[in-house]
Structures are given as C-alpha cells and as structure tokens.
C-alpha positions in Angstrom: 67.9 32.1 153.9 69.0 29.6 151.0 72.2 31.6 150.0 75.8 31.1 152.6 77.4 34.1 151.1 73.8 36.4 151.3 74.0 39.4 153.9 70.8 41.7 154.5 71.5 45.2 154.1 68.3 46.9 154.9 64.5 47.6 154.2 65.7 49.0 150.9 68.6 48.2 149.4 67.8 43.8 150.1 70.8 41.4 150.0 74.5 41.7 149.1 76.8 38.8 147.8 80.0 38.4 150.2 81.8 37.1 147.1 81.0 39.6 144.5 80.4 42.4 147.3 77.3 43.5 145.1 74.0 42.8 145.1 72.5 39.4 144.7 71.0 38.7 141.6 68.0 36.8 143.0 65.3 38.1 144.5 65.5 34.9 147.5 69.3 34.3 147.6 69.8 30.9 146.2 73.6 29.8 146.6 73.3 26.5 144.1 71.3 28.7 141.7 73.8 31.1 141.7 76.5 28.1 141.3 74.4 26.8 138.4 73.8 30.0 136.7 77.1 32.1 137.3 79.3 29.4 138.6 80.3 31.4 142.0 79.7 30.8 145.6 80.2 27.9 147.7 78.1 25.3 146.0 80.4 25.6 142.8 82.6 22.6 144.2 79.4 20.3 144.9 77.8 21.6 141.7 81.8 20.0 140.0 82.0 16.9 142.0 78.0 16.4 140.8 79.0 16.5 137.3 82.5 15.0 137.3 80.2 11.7 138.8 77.9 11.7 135.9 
C-alpha cells in the first residue's frame, strides 16, 4: 500500500481515506499523489518543505 491514511473496506466497496472519511480517489492509494493533486494527507508538509527549497 502507497497511501498512510488508505484503509480497505472490503471486496466491493475498495479503499476509504481516514482524512476525508470517503473513498479514495485512486484506484492504488497514492498518499503524495493525493498531496500533489488535492493537497491533503500526510505528504502535504513534505510536498511544502519540497517547494519552499526550490
């Protein structure tokens, strides 16, 4: 698993987000895509302190 905040629910229903308590938007949880692309999860601050070097 690739995502920290990822939980599987079942055969059916895939993976929920323990931040937004919905589903996960990916199909493979990705937590720094998800920080990339909606700017939530864990990997946000790493994703900041990436940029803020730049």
């Amino acid at each position: 698993m690739a995502c920290k905040c990822a939980i599987q629910t079942d055969e059916y229903h895939g993976w929920e987000c323990s931040i937004t308590e919905g589903a996960c938007m990916f199909l493979v949880p990705d937590s720094k895509k998800c920080a990339e692309e909606y700017g939530e999860g864990p990997d946000v601050e790493e994703l900041e302190e990436e940029v803020e070097e730049i």
